[in-house]
VOTI-433915 format. One record per residue: x, y, z of N, C-alpha, C in turn; residue number from 1; residue in one letter. Coordinates in nm, 4 decimals. Example, Ala and Ser with C-alpha at 12.3 -4.5 7.8 and 13.67 -1.06 7.14 Angstrom:
<nodes>
[[1.3190 -0.5690 0.7800] [1.2300 -0.4500 0.7800] [1.3200 -0.3300 0.7800] 1 A] [[1.2850 -0.2250 0.7080] [1.3670 -0.1060 0.7140] [1.2900 0.0030 0.7870] 2 S] 
</nodes>
This chain:
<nodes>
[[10.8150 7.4867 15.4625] [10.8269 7.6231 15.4155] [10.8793 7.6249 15.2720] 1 X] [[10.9562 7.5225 15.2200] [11.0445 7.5422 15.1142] [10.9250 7.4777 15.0115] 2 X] [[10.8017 7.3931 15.0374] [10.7217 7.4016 14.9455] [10.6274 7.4361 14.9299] 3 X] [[10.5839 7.5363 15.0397] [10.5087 7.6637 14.9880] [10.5773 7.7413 14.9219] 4 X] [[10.6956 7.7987 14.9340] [10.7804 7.9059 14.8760] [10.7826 7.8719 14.6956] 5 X] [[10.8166 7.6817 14.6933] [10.8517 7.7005 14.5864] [10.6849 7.6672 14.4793] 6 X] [[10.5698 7.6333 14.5643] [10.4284 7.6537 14.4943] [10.4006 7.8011 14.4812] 7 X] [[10.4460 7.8955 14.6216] [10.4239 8.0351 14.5159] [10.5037 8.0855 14.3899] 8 X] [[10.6386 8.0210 14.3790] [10.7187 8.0554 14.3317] [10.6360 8.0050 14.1274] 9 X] [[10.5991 7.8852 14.1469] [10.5497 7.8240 14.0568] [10.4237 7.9136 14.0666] 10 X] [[10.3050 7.9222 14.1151] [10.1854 8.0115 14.0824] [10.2420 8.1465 14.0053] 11 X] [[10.3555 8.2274 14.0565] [10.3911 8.3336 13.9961] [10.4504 8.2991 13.8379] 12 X] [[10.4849 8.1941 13.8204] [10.5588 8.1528 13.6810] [10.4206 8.1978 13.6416] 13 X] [[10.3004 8.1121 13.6304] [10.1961 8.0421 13.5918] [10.1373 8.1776 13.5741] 14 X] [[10.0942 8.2605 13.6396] [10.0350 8.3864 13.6748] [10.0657 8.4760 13.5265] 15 X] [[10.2659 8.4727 13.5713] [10.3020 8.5593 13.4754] [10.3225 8.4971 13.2999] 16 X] [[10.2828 8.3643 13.2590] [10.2747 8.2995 13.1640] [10.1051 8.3128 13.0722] 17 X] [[10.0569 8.3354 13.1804] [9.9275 8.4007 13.1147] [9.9143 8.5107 13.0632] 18 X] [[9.9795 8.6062 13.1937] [9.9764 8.7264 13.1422] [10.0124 8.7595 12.9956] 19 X] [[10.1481 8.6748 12.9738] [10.2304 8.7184 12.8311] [10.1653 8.6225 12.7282] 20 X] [[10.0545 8.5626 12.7238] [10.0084 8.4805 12.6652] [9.8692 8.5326 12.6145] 21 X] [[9.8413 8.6437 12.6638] [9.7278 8.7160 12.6297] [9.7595 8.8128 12.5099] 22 X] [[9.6876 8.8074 12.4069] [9.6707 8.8992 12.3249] [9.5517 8.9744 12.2764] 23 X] [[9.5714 9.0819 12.2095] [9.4692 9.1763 12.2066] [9.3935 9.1590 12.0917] 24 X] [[9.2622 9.1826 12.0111] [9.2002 9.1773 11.8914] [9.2986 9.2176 11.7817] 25 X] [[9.3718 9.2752 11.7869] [9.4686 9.3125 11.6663] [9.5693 9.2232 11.6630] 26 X] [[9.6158 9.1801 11.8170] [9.7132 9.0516 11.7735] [9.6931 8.9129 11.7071] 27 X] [[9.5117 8.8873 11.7753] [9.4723 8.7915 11.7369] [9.4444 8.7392 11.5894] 28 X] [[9.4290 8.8838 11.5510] [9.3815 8.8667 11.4097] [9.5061 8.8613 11.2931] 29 X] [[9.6217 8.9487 11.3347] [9.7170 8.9112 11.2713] [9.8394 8.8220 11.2896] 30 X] [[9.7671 8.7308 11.3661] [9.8238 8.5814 11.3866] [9.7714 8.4899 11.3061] 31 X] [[9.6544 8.5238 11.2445] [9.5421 8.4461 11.1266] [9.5646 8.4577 10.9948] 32 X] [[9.5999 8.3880 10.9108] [9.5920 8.4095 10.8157] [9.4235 8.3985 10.7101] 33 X] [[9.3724 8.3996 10.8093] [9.2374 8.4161 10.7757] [9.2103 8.5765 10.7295] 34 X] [[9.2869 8.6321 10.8232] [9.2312 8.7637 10.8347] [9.2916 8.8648 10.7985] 35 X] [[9.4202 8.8846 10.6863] [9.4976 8.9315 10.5965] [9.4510 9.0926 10.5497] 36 X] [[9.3367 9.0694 10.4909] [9.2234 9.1483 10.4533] [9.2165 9.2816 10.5405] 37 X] [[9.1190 9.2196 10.6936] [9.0946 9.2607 10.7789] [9.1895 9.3575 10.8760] 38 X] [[9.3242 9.2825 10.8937] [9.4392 9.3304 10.8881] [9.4536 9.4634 10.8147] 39 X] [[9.4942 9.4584 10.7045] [9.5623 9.5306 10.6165] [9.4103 9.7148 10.6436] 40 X] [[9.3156 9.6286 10.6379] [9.2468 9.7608 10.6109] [9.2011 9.8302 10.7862] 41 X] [[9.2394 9.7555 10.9012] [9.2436 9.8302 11.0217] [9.4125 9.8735 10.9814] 42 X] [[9.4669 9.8668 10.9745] [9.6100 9.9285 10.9421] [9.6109 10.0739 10.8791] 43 X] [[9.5552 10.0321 10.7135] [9.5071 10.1666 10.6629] [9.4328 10.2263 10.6953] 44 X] [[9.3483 10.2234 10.8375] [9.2333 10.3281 10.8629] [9.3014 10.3794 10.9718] 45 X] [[9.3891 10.3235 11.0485] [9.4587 10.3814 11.1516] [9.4145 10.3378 11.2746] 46 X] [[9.3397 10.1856 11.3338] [9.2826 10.1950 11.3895] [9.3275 10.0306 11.4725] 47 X] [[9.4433 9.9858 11.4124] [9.5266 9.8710 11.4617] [9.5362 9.9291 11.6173] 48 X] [[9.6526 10.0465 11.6341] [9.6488 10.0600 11.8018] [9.5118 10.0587 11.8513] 49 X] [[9.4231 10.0925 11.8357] [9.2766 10.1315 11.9048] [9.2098 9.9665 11.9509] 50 X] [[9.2266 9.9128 11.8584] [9.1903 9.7433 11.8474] [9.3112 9.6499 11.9486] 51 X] [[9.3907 9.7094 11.9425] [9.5349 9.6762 12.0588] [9.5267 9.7015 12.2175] 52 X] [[9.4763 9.8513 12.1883] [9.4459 9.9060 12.3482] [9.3492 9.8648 12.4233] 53 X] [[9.3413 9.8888 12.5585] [9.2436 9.8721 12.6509] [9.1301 9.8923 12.5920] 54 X] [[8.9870 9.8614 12.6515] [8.8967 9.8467 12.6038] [8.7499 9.7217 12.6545] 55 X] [[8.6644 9.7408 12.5770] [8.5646 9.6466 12.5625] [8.5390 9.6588 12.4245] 56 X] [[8.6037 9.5660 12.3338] [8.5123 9.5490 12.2184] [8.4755 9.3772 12.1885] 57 X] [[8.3628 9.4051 12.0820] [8.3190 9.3032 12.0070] [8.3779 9.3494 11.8713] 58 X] [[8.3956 9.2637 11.7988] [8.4614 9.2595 11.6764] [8.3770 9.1629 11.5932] 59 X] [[8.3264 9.1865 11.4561] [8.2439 9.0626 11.3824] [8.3560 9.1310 11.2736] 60 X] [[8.4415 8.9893 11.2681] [8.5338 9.0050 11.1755] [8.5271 8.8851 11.0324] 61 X] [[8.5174 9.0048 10.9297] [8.4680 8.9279 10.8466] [8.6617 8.8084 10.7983] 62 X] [[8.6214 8.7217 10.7274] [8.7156 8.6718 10.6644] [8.7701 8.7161 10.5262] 63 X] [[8.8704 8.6532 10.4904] [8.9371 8.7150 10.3454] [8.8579 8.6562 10.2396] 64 X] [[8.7731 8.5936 10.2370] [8.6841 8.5429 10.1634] [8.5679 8.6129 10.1413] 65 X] [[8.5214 8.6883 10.2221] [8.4331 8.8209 10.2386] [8.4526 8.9113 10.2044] 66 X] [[8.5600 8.9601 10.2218] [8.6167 9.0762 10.1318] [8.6294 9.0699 9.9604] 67 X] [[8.7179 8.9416 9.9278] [8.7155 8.8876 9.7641] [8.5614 8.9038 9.7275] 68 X] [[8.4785 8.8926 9.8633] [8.3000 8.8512 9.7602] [8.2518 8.9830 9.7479] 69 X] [[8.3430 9.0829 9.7179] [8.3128 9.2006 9.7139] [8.3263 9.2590 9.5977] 70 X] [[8.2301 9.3716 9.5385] [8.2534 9.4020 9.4109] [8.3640 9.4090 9.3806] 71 X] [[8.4385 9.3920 9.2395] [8.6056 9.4022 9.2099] [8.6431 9.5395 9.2370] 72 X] [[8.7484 9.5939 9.2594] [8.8294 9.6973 9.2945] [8.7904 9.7779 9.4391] 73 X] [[8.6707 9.6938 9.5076] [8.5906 9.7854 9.6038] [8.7127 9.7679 9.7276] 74 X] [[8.8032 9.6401 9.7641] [8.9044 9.6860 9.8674] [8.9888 9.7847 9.7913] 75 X] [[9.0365 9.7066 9.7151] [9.1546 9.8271 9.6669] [9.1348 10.0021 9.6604] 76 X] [[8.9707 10.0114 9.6695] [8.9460 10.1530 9.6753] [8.9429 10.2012 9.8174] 77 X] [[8.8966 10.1823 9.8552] [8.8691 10.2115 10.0473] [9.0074 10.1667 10.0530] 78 X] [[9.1181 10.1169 10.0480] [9.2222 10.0955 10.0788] [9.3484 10.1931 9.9911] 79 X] [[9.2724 10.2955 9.9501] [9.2999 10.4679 9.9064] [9.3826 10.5389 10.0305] 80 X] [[9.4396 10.6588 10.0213] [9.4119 10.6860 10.1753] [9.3494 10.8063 10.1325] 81 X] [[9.2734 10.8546 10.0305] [9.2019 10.9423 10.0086] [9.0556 10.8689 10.0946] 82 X] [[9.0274 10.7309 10.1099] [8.9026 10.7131 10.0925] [8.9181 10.6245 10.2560] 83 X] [[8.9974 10.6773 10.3432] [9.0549 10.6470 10.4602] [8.9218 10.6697 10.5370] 84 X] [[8.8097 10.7951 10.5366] [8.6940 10.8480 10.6386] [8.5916 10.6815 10.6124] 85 X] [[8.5863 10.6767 10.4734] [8.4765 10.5451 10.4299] [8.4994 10.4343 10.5062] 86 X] [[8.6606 10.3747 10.4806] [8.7299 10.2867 10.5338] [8.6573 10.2775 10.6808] 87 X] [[8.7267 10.3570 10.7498] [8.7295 10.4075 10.8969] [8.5337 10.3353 10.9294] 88 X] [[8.4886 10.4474 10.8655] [8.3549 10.4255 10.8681] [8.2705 10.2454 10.8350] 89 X] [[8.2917 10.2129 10.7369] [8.3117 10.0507 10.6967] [8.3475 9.9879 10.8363] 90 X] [[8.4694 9.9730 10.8885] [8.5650 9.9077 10.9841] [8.4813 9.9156 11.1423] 91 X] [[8.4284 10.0537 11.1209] [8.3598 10.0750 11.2497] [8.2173 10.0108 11.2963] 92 X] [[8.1295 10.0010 11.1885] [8.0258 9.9331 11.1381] [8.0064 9.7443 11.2343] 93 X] [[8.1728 9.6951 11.2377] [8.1916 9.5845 11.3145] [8.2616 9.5893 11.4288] 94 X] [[8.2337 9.7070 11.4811] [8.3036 9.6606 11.6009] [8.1955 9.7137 11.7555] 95 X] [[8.1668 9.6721 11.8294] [8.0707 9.6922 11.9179] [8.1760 9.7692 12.1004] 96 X] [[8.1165 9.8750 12.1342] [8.2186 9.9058 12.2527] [8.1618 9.8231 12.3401] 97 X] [[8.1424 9.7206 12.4069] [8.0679 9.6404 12.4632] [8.1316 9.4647 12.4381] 98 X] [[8.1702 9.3989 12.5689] [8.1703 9.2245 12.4850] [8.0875 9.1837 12.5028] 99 X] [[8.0113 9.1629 12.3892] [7.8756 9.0396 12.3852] [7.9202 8.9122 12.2811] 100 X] [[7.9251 8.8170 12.3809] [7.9696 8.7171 12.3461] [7.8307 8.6464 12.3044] 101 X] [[7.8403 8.5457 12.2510] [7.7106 8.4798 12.1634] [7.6000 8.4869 12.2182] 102 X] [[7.6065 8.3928 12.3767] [7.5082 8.4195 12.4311] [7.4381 8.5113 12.4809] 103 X] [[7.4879 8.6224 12.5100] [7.4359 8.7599 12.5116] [7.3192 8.8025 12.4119] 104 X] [[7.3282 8.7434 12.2997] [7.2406 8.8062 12.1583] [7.1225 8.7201 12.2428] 105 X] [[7.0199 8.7906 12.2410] [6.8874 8.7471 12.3298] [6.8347 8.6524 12.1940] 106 X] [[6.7737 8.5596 12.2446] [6.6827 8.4886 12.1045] [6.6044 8.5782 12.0361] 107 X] [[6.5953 8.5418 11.9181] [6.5250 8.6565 11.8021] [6.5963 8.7880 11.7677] 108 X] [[6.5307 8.8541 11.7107] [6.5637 8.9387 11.6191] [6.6218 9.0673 11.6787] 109 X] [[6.6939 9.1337 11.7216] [6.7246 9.2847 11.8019] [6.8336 9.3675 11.7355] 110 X] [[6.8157 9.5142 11.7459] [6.9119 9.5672 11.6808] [7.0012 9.5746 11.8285] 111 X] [[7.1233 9.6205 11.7641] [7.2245 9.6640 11.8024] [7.2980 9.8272 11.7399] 112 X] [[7.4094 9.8633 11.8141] [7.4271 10.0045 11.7876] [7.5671 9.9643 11.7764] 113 X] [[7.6730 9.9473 11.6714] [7.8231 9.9644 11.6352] [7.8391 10.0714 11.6842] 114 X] [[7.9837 10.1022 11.6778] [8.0709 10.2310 11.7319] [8.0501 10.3225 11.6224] 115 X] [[8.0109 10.2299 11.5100] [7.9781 10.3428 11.3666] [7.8251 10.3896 11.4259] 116 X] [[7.8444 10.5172 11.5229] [7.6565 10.5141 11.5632] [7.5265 10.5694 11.4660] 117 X] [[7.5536 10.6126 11.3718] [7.4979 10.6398 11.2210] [7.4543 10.5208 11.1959] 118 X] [[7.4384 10.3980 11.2614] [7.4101 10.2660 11.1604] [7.3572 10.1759 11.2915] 119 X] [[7.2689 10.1041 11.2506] [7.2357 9.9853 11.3586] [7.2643 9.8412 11.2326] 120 X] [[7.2591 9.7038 11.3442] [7.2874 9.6041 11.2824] [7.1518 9.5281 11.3275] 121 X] [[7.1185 9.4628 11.2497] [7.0098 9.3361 11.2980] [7.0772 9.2094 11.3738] 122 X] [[7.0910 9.1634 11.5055] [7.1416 9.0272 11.5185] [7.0586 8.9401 11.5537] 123 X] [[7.0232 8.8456 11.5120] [6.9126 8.7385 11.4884] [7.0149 8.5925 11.5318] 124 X] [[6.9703 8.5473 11.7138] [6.9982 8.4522 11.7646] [6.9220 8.3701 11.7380] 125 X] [[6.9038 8.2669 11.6623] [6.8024 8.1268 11.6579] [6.8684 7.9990 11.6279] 126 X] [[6.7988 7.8612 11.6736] [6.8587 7.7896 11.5962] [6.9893 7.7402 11.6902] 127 X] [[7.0410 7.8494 11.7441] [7.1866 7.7495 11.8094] [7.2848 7.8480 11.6696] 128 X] [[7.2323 7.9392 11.6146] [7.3513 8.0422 11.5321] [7.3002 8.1675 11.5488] 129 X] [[7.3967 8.2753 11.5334] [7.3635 8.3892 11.4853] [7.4080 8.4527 11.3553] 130 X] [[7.3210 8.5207 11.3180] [7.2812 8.6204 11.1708] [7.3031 8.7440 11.2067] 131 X] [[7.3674 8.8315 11.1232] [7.3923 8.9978 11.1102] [7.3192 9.0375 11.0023] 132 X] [[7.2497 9.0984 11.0208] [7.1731 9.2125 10.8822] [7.2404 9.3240 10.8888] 133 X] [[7.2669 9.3896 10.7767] [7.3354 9.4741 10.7628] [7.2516 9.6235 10.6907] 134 X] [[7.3432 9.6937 10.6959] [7.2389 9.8075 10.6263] [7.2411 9.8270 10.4773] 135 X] [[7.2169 9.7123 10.3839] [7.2025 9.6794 10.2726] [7.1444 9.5587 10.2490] 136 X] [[7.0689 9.4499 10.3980] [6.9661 9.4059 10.3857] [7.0172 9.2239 10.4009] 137 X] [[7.1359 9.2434 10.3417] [7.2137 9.0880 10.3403] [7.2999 9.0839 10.4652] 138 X] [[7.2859 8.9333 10.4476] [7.2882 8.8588 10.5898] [7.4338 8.8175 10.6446] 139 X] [[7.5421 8.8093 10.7066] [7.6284 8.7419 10.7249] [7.6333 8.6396 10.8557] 140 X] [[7.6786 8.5438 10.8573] [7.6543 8.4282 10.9371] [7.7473 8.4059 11.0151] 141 X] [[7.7710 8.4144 11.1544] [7.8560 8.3726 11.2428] [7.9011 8.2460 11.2692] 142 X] [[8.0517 8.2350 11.1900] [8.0605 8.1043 11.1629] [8.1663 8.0228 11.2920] 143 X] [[8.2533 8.1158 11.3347] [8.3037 8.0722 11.4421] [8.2539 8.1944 11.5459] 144 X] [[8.2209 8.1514 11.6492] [8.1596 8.3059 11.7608] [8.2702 8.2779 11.8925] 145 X] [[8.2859 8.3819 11.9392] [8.3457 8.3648 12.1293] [8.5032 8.3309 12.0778] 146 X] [[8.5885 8.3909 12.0447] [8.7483 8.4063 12.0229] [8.7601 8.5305 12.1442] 147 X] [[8.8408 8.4912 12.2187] [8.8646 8.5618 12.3740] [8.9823 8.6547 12.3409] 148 X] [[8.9934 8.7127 12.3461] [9.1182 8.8205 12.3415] [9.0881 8.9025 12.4715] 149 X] [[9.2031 8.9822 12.5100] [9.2216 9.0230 12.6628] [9.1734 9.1586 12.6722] 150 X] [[9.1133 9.2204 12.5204] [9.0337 9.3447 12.5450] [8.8844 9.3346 12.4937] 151 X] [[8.8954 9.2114 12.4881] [8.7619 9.1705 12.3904] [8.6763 9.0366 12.3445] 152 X] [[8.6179 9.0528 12.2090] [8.5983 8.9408 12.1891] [8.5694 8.9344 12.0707] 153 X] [[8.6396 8.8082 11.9546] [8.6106 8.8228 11.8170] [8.4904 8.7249 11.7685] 154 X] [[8.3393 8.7485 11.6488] [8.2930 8.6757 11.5894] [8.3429 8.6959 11.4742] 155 X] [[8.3595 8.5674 11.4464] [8.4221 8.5457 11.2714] [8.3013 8.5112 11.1812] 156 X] [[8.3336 8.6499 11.1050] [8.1483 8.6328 10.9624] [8.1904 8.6458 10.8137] 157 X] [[8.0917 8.5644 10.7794] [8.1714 8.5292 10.6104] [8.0998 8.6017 10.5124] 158 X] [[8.0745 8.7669 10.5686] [8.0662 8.8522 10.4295] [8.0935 8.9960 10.5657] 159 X] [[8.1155 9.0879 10.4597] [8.1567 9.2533 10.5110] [8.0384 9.3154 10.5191] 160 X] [[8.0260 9.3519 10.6317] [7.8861 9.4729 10.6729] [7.9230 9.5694 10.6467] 161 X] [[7.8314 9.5735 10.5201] [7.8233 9.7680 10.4550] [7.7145 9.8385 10.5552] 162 X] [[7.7380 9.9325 10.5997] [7.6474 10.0342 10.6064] [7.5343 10.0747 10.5031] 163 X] [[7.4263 10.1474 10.5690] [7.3103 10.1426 10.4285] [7.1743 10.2373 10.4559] 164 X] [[7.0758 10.1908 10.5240] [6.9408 10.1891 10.5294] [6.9503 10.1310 10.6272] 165 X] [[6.8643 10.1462 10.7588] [6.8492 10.0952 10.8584] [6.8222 9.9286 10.8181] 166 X] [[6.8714 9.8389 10.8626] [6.8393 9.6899 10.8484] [6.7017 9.6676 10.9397] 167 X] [[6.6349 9.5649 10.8526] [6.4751 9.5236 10.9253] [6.4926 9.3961 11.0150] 168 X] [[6.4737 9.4049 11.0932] [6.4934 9.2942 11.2310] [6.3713 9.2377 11.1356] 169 X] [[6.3648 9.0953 11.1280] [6.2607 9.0392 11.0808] [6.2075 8.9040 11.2433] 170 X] 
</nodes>
C-alpha cells in the first residue's frame, strides 16, 4: 500500500510539474530573445493577454531580424500609439484561430484566413519546408515550425507579413 500511495504521490508531483511548466505563446516568446521585436509590438497593440489566454492559436512569428529588414522608422511608427489600429491589424495578419502545426499545411499551394479576416496568406508546403506569401507578394520561410505552447503553436519566419493585395498561391 505504501508504494502505491507513494507512486501516486510521485505521479501527482509529475502531473503538477507539467502543469507549471507549461507556458503560453506570450510567455514563450518573451523568454526569447529572438523575439524582442515581436514582444514589444504585441504589448503596444494590447494583445499580450489575448496571446496568454485560452485559446487555439497559430502564431508565424517573425524574428528581430525581420523586423530590422524593414523599411527604417517603419517599427518605430506602428509602435505610435496613434498608429495602434495598423499595429493591431499587422500583428493579426500572423496569427491563425486554429493550431496547424506543419503538417497540417496540405502539400502545395493553399490559402489560409488569419484572424486579420480582410487578408488571406498563401502557405506553400513542399520540399520538407513551408513558405508564406503575403499580401505584398514576398515570401517568408519557416525556419523553425511546431514550438508547442499550451494554447497553441509557434512558426518562427524570417520576414513580417504585411497585409496587401490578395497573395497568388502559385
Amino acid at each position: 500500500m505504501k508504494t502505491l500511495s507513494t507512486f501516486a504521490a510521485a505521479a501527482t508531483l509529475a502531473i503538477a510539474g507539467s502543469a507549471a511548466s507549461a507556458q503560453s505563446i506570450t510567455e514563450i516568446a518573451a523568454g526569447d530573445e529572438r523575439f524582442t521585436t515581436l514582444v514589444a509590438a504585441v504589448t503596444a497593440a494590447g494583445l499580450a493577454d489575448t496571446l496568454a489566454g485560452p485559446g487555439e492559436f497559430t502564431v508565424y512569428a517573425p524574428v528581430n531580424d525581420a523586423f530590422a529588414a524593414l523599411p527604417a522608422g517603419t517599427v518605430e511608427t506602428l509602435l505610435q500609439p496613434e498608429n495602434k489600429g495598423q499595429l493591431t491589424d499587422v500583428l493579426l495578419y500572423h496569427v491563425d484561430d486554429r493550431i496547424l502545426t506543419a503538417s497540417d499545411f496540405p502539400h502545395g499551394s493553399n490559402y489560409f484566413k488569419p484572424i486579420n479576416d480582410s487578408e488571406r496568406l498563401c502557405i506553400t508546403s513542399a520540399n520538407g519546408g513551408v513558405t508564406i506569401a503575403d499580401g505584398t507578394g514576398e515570401t517568408a520561410n519557416v525556419i523553425i515550425a511546431n514550438i508547442e505552447a499550451d494554447n497553441g503553436i509557434i512558426h518562427v519566419i524570417d520576414k513580417v507579413l504585411l497585409p496587401g493585395t490578395r497573395p497568388a498561391c502559385h
